[in-house]
C-alpha positions in Angstrom: 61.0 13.6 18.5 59.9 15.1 14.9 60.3 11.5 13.1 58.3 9.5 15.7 55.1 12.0 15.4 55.5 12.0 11.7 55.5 8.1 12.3 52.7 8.6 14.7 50.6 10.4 12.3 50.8 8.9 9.1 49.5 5.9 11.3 46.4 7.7 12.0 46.0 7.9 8.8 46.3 5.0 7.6 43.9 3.8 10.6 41.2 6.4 9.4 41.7 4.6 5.9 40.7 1.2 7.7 37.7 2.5 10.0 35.7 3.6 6.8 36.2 0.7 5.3 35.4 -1.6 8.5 32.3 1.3 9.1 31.1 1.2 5.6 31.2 -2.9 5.6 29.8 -3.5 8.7 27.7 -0.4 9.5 26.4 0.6 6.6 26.3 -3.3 4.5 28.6 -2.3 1.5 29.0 -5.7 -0.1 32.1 -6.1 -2.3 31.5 -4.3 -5.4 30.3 -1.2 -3.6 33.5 -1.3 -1.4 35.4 -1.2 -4.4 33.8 1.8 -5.9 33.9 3.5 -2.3 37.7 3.1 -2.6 37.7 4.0 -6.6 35.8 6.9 -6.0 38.8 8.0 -2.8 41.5 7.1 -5.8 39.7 9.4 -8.0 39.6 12.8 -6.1 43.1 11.6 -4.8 44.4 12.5 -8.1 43.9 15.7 -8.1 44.1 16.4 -4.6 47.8 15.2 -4.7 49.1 17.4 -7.6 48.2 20.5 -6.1 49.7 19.2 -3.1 53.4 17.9 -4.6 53.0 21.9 -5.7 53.7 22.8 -2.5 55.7 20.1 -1.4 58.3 21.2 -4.3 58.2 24.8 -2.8 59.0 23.1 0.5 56.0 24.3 2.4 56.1 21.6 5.0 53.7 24.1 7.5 51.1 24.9 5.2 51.0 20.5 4.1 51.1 19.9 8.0 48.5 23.0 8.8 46.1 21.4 5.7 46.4 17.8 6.8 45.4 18.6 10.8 42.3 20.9 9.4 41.6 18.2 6.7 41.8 15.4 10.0 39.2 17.4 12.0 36.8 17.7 9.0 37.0 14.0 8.5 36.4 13.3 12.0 33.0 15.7 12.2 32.0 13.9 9.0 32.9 10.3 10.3 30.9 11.5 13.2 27.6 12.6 11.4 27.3 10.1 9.1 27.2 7.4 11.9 24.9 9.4 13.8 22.5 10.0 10.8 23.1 6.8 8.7 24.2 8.4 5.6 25.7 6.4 3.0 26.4 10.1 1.3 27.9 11.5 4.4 30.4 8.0 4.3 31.0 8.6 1.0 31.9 12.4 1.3 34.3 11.2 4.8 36.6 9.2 2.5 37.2 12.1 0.0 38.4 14.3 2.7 40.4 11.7 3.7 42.4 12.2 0.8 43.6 15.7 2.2 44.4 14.4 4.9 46.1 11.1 3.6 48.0 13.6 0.4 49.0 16.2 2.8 50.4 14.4 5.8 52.4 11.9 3.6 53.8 15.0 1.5 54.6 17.2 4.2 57.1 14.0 6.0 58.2 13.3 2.8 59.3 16.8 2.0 60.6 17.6 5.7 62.9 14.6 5.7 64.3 15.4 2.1 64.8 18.8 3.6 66.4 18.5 7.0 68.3 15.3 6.5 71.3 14.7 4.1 70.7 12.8 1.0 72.9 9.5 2.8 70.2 9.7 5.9 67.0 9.5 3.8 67.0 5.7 3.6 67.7 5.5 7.6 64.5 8.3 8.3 62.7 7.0 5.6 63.3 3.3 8.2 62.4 4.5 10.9 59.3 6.3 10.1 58.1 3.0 8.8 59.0 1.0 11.9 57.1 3.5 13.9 54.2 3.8 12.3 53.9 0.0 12.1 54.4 0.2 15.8 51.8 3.0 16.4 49.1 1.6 14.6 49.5 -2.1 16.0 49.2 -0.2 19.7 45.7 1.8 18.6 43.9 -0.9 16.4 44.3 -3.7 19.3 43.4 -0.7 21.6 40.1 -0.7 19.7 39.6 -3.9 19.1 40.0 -4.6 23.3 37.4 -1.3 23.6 35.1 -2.8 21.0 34.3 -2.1 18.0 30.4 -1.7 18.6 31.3 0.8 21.9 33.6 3.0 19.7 30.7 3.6 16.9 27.6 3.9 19.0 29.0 5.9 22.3 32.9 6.7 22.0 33.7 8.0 18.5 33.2 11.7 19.9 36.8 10.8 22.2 38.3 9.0 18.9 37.7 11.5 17.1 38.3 14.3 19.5 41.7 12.5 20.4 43.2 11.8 16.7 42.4 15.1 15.8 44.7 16.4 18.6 47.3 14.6 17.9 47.8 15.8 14.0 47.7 19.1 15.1 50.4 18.3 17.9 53.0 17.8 15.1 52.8 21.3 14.3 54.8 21.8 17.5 57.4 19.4 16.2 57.7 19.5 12.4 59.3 22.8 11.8 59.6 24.5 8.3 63.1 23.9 6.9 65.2 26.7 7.1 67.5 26.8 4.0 65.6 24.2 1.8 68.7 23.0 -0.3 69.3 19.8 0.2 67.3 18.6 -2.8 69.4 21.2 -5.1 72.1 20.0 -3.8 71.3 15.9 -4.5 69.8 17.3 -8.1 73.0 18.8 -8.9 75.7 16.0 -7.6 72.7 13.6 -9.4 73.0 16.0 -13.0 76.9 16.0 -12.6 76.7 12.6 -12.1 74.7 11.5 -15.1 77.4 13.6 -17.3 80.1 13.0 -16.0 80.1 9.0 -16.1 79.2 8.6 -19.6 82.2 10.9 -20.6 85.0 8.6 -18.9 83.5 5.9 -20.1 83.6 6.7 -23.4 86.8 8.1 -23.2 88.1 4.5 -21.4 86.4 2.5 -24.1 87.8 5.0 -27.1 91.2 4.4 -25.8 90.9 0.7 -25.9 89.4 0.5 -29.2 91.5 2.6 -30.3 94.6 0.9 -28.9 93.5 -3.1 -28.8 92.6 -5.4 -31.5 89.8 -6.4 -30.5 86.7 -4.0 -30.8 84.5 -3.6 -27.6 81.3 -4.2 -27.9 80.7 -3.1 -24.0 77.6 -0.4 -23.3 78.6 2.7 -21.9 76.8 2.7 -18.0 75.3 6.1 -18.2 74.1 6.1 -14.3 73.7 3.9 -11.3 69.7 5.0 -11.5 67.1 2.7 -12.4 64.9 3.2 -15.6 61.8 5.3 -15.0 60.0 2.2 -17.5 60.4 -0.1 -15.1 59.6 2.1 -11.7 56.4 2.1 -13.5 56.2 -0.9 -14.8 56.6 -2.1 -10.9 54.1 0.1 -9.7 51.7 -0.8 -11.8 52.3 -4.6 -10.9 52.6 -3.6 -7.0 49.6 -0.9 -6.5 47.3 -3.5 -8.7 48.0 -6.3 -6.9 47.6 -4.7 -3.4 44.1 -3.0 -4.4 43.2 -6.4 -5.4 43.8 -7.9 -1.7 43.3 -4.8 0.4 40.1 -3.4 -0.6 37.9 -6.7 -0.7 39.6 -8.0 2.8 37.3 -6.9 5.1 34.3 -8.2 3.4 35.9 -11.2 3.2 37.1 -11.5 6.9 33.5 -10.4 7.9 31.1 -12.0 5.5 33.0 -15.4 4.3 35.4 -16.2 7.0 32.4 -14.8 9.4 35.1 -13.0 11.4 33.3 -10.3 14.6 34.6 -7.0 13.7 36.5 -7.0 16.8 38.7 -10.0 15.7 39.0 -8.7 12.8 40.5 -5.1 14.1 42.6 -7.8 15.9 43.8 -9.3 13.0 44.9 -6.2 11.2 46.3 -5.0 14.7 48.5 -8.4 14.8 49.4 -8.0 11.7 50.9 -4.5 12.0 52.8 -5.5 15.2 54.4 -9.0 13.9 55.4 -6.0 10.3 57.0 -4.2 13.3 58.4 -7.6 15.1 60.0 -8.6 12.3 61.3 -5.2 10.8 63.1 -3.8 13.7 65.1 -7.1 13.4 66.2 -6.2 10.4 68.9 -4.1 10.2 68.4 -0.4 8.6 71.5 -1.1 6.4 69.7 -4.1 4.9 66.6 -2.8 4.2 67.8 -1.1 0.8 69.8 -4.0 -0.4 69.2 -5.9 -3.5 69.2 -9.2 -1.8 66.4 -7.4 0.6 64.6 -6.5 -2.1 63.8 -9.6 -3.8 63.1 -11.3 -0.2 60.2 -9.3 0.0 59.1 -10.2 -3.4 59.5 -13.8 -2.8 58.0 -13.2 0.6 54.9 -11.3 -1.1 54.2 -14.0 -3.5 54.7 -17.3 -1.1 52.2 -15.7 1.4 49.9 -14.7 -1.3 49.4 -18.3 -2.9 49.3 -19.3 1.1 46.8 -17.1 2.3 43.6 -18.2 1.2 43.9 -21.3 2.3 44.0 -20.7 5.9 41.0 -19.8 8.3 42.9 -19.2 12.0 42.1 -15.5 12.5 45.5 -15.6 14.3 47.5 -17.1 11.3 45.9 -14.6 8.9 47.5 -11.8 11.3 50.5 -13.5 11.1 50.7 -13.8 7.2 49.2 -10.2 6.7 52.2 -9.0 9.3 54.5 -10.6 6.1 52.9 -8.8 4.0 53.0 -5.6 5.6 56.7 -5.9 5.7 57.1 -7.4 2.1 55.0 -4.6 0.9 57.2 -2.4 3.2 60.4 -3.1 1.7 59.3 -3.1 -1.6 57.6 0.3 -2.0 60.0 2.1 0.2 62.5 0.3 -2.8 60.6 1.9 -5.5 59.9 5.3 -3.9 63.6 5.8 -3.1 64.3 4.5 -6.7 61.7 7.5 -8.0 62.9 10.4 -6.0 66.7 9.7 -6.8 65.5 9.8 -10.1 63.7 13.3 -9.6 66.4 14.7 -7.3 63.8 14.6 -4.6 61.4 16.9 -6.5 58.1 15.9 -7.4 58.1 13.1 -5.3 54.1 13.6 -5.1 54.4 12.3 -8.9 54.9 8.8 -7.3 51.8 8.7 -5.3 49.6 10.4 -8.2 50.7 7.7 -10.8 50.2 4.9 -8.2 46.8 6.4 -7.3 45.6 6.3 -10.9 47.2 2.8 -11.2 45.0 2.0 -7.8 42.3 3.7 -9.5 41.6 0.9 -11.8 42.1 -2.1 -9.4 39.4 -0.5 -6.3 36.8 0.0 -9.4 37.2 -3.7 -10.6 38.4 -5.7 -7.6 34.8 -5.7 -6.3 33.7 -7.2 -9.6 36.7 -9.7 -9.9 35.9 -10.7 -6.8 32.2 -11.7 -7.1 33.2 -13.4 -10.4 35.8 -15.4 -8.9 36.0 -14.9 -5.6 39.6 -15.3 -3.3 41.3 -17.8 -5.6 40.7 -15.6 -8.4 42.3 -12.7 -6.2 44.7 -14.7 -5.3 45.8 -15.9 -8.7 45.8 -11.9 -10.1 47.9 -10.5 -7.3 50.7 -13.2 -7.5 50.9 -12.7 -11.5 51.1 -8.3 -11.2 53.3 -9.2 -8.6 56.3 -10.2 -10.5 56.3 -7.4 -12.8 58.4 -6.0 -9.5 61.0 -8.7 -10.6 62.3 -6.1 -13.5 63.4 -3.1 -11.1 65.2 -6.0 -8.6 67.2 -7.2 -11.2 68.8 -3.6 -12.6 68.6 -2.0 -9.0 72.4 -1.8 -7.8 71.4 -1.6 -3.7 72.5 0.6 -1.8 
């Protein structure tokens, strides 16, 4: 019950994320450029926002995150309300700061409480099926809205939304539990230390001993760990949190003002896309998921769909490819993250998302203007290149 409302809840999240930036296109006119300084300005208190939070996520404060996400949620929902209600650009503006609470603290406090109640060998099966459900949740509520209407939800029924999603963050505080002994990560940081001096030592001792007795002198380099260089985690992410700023944040001015898509089709479209992520990712089995051969599909997958994409104009096609995406992008961060925090022991994990963040930082503030210089093909061309600076951390990662 605890993983699928953590699932349940990080989806309303990342459905908040997608209402302001549908709101803010179609009800307030942001055109691309000031779209992507909406979403460089979120990046920008993000920063911040998430170190103080990774402070308390080290400390294993998985109440306080939870408590400070569901206040944070029912803030953003009173401003979301208001700024409708008084067409404020300000008040929009001010909405998607707060959503970084609730976006920093929600995220942290899962992270933390599966790191903390689950055994190091589980966290790539929670880690899974937190995914699959949120997928599932937030295909269910976005085609729910787009059947309501988009039109109904902002001028007479945001009071319920808001009222409902507000309800349901704080029903996880009678699920997610503080973790009682909190030594999991010590214990993963330890066998991770012992394990990075250990191997090193028998394997200069092996190679010694065959120098020292053949006639031939090795020129073989000692394998210190099984853990992937931290220069190339970032390396990836800045490739992978680039290239999806440069897609994501001009979408929905490009599904409503080129491909002259209603806003209910295109909630549909996002909605589709979420369920065929979720189609396709339960068929895929949980052992798979964090193999190397899984890893570079969804870099192969990432980049075919990319160069596919803007060629294609059926609103139901686009869902489909997005749904790709989804998963591709999916597999591939849960990849990196898991990469990061074996790395860290599990401790400042909140690292991950603040140097992605700052990374994102740079491609919200310049996508709007890459994209009225160039337009999609432009887009199109950027995100395929950043994407194969991923290629690096699929080619030394060992699987699992």
């Amino acid at each position: 019950m605890d993983l699928p409302v953590a699932a349940l809840n990080i989806g309303l999240v990342s459905i908040m994320d997608l209402l302001v930036n549908l709101v803010a296109v179609k009800y307030f006119n942001f055109n691309a450029v000031e779209l992507g300084l909406l979403n460089a300005l979120w990046t920008l208190v993000f920063i911040p926002v998430v170190k103080i939070m990774d402070r308390l996520a080290d400390a294993g404060k998985v109440r306080l995150l939870w408590y400070i996400g569901s206040s944070s949620m029912a803030l953003l929902q009173a401003l979301m309300y208001f700024s409708m209600i008084l067409y404020s650009k300000q008040l929009i503006y001010v909405t998607y700061m707060v959503h970084t609470l609730v976006f920093a603290s929600t995220r942290l406090a899962v992270n933390t409480y599966i790191f903390e109640t689950r055994d190091s060998d589980s966290w790539n099966k929670a880690s899974i099926m937190v995914s699959r459900l949120r997928l599932l949740s937030e295909s269910v509520i976005i085609v729910s809205l787009a059947l309501v209407g988009f039109s109904t939800i902002v001028t007479s029924g945001y009071m319920y939304l808001a009222i409902l999603f507000t309800l349901l963050h704080f029903s996880g505080l009678l699920v997610i539990h503080e973790p009682r002994l909190k030594i999991e990560r010590v214990l993963y940081r330890l066998e991770s230390m012992l394990g990075k001096i250990f191997i090193p030592v028998k394997g200069l001792l092996t190679l010694s001993y065959l120098e020292i007795n053949g006639s031939i002198p090795l020129s073989t380099r000692i394998y210190a760990s099984a853990l992937v260089p931290s220069g190339l985690i970032f390396l990836a992410l800045v490739g992978f949190r680039l290239g999806n700023e440069y897609l994501w944040t001009p979408l929905p001015y490009y599904l409503t003002q080129v491909l002259r898509l209603g806003i209910n089709d295109v909630l549909m479209v996002y909605g589709l896309g979420r369920l065929t992520a979720f189609a396709l990712y339960i068929a895929i089995r949980s052992s798979l998921v964090f193999k190397k051969s899984s890893f570079a599909a969804g870099i192969l997958v990432r980049l075919l769909v990319l160069m596919i994409l803007v060629n294609v104009k059926s609103s139901i096609l686009i869902g489909f490819l997005l749904g790709l995406i989804y998963l591709a992008n999916d597999i591939i961060d849960s990849n990196l993250f898991l990469a990061f925090a074996k790395n860290r022991g599990g401790y400042g994990v909140g690292l991950y998302s603040l140097i992605g963040e700052t990374i994102s930082l740079i491609g919200s503030a310049s996508s709007g203007y890459l994209y009225a210089v160039g337009g999609p093909s432009l887009i199109t061309v950027l995100t395929t290149m950043l994407s194969i600076l991923v290629i690096p951390v699929v080619l030394k990662s060992r699987g699992e």
